[in-house]
C-alpha positions, 0 to 999 in steps of 0.5 A, spaced: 856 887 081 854 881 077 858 880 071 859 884 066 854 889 063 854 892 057 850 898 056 848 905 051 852 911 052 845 915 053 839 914 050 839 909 045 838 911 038 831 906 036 828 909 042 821 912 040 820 919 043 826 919 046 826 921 053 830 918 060 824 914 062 824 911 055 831 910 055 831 906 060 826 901 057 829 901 050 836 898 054 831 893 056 828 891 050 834 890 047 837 885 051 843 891 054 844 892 062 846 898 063 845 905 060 850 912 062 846 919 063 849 924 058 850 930 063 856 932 059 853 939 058 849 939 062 845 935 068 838 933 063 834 930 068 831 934 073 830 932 081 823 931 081 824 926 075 830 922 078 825 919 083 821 917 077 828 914 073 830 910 080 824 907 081 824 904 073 831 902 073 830 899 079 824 895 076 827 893 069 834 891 072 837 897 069 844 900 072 845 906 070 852 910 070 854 917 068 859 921 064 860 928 067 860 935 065 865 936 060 867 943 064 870 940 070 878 942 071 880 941 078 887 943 077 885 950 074 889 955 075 884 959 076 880 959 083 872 961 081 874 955 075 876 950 080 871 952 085 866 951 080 868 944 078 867 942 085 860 944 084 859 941 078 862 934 081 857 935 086 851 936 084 851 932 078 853 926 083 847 928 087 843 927 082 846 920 079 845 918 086 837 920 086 836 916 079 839 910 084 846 911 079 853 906 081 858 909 078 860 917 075 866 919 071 869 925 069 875 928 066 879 931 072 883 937 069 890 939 065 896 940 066 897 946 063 904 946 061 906 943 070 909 938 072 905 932 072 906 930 080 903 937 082 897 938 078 895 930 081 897 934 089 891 939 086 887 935 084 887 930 089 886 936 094 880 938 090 877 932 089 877 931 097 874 937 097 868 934 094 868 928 096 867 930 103 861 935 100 858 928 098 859 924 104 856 930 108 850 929 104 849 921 103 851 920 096 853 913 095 857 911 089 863 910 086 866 917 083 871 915 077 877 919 075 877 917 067 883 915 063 883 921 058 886 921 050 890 927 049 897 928 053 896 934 055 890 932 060 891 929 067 889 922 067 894 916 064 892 909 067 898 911 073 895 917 076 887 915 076 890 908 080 894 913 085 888 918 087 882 911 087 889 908 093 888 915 096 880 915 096 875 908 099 869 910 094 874 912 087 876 908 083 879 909 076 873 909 069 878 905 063 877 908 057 881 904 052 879 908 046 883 914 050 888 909 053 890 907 046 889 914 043 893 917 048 899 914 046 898 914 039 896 907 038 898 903 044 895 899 049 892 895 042 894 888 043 892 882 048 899 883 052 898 891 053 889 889 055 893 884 060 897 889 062 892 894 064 888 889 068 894 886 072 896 893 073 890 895 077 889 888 080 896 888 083 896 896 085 888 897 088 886 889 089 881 885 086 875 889 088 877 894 082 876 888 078 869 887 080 867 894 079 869 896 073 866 902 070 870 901 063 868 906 056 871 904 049 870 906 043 874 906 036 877 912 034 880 917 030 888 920 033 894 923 031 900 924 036 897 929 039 892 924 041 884 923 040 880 926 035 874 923 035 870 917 037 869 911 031 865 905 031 868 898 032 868 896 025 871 903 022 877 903 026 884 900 028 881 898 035 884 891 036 876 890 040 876 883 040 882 881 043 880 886 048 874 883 050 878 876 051 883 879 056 876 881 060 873 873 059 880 872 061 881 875 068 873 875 069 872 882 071 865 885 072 862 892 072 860 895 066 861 897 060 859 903 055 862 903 048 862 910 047 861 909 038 857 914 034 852 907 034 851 907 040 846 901 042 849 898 035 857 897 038 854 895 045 850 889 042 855 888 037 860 886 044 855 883 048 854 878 043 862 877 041 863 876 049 857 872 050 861 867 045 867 866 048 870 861 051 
């Protein structure tokens, strides 16, 4: 990855007609890099556009990510759920791998009141599931377990570390917005943002670090965690601070801040970025 590339958490609210293609064009426009398909409710581009999205994103220069199904929970209780969120893993990879996409993320379930180490031996006997599906199938690209913002969903920064060390093409998706909702207000400062990053350097190795897959965003919680996602600027987030750490050990991936602005937010931190020494 060549450095780090801000990008739009779907298609950027300034595109006229908007659509994928144009999309992908407006990213451009605007002087971004990246842009993240929103296949959340459902996967909105279909096979036959996909060769038309690649073949654009590959002109332009666009990396294009992706957020995944929000029905996804690889430690249900129930079996046609789980079996269900395996397909959902599946085909919506295969079609972010036919758009010519490098990273996908999902949140991967719940604990639903279980002990924490069990529900991470179900999801990762899962996920393995569907990584050997796509493997069988030729899809390459990174597949992201999320840190998630709510206590009771699977996914703290140690657990998304120990399933990418079980895994060669997983690593973890970095919400801040979540980490920092997740525990009611932490990971806010430099020390805590230099903690992350030390942490995955030291546990999956400088390779993390130069593919990061990261999503952030102001926003809204209580001790319960996460209530909704806010702009930078109507916020507590303590976001410059967090774009220092990430000059500091000079990282690279790409980053979608997930704010209602959607292309304004990601303009706003490349240039604030771009600025630091």
């Amino acid at each position: 990855m060549r450095g780090l590339i801000f990008g739009t958490p779907g298609i950027p609210l300034s595109t006229e007609n908007s659509n994928t293609l144009n999309g992908i064009r407006k990213v451009k426009e605007l002087g971004l890099g990246a842009m993240e398909l929103e296949f959340v409710r459902s996967i909105n581009v279909s096979k036959e556009k996909a060769v038309e999205v690649k073949a654009l994103a590959k002109k332009l220069g666009v990396i294009l990510t992706c957020h995944g199904q929000y029905w996804v929970n690889l430690a249900s209780k129930e079996t046609t759920k789980v079996k269900a969120s395996i397909e959902r893993i599946v085909s919506a990879a295969r079609r972010v791998h036919e758009c010519g996409g490098w990273s996908a993320t999902w949140h991967m379930g719940f604990y639903l009141g279980r002990d924490k180490k069990k529900v991470h031996n179900i999801i990762r006997k899962n996920l393995k599931t569907a990584l050997l599906r796509l493997e069988d199938e030729g899809v390459d690209l990174w597949i992201r377990p999320e840190t998630t913002g709510k206590p009771t969903q699977w996914g703290d920064l140690d657990e998304t570390i120990s399933l990418s060390q079980e895994f060669e093409n997983v690593l973890p998706c970095i919400d801040y917005g979540h980490l920092h909702a997740r525990y009611n207000g932490a990971n806010n400062t430099l020390e805590e943002f230099r903690g992350i990053l030390s942490k995955l350097k030291d546990e999956l190795g400088r390779r993390a670090l130069d593919n990061m897959h990261i999503q952030c965003c102001g926003i809204e919680y209580s001790e319960k965690g996460e209530r909704r996602h806010l702009n930078f600027e109507e916020s507590d987030a303590n976001w410059k601070d967090m774009l220092r750490s990430w000059k500091e050990f000079r990282i690279k991936g790409v980053v979608i801040p997930e704010c209602p602005s959607v292309e304004g937010d990601a303009l706003m931190l490349k240039r604030f970025f771009s600025r630091i020494g």
